[in-house]
C-alpha positions as CSV (number, residue, x, y, z in Angstrom):
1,X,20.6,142.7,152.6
2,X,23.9,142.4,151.1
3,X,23.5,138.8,150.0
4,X,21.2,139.8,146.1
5,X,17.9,139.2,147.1
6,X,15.7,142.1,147.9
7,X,12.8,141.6,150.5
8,X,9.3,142.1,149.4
9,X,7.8,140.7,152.4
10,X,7.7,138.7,155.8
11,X,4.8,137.1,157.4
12,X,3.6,134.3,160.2
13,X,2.4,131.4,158.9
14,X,-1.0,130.5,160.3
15,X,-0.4,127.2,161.2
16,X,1.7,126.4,163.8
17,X,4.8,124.0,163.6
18,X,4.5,120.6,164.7
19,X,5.6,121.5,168.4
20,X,3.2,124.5,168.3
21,X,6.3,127.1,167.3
22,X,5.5,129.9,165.5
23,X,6.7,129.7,161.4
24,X,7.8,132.4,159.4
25,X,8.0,133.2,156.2
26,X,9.8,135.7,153.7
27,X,9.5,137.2,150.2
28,X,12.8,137.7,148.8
29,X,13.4,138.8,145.0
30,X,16.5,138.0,142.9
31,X,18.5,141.1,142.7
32,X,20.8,140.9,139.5
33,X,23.1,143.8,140.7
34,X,23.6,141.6,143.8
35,X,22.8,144.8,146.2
36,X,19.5,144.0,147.9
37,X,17.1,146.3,149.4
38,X,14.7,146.1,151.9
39,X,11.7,146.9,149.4
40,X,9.5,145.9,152.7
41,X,7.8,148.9,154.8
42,X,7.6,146.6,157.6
43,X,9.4,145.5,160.7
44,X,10.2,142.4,161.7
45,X,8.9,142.9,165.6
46,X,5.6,143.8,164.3
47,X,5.1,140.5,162.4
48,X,6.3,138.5,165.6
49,X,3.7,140.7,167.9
50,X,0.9,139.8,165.0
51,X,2.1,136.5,165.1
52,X,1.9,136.1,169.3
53,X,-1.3,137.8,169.5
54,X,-3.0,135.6,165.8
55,X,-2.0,132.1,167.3
């Protein structure tokens, strides 16, 4: 990420929204140098496959 904030994390939230969606949520870290990283070892499909197969 380009934007200063690095990402720590990104999870499903275990309730579902109020029209049953699945929620997500993200850790993000002010970056002072403004370059961002992706400090996270995950990926973003595996979340949304937890996510399907938690809820």
């Amino acid at each position: 990420m380009k934007i200063g904030f690095n990402v720590l994390g990104i999870d499903y939230s275990p309730i579902k929204g109020g029209k049953g969606n699945i929620e997500f949520l993200i850790h993000l870290q002010k970056d002072e140098d403004k370059g961002g990283q992706n400090l996270w070892s995950g990926t973003v499909s595996e979340v949304v496959e937890r996510a399907v197969e938690g809820l």
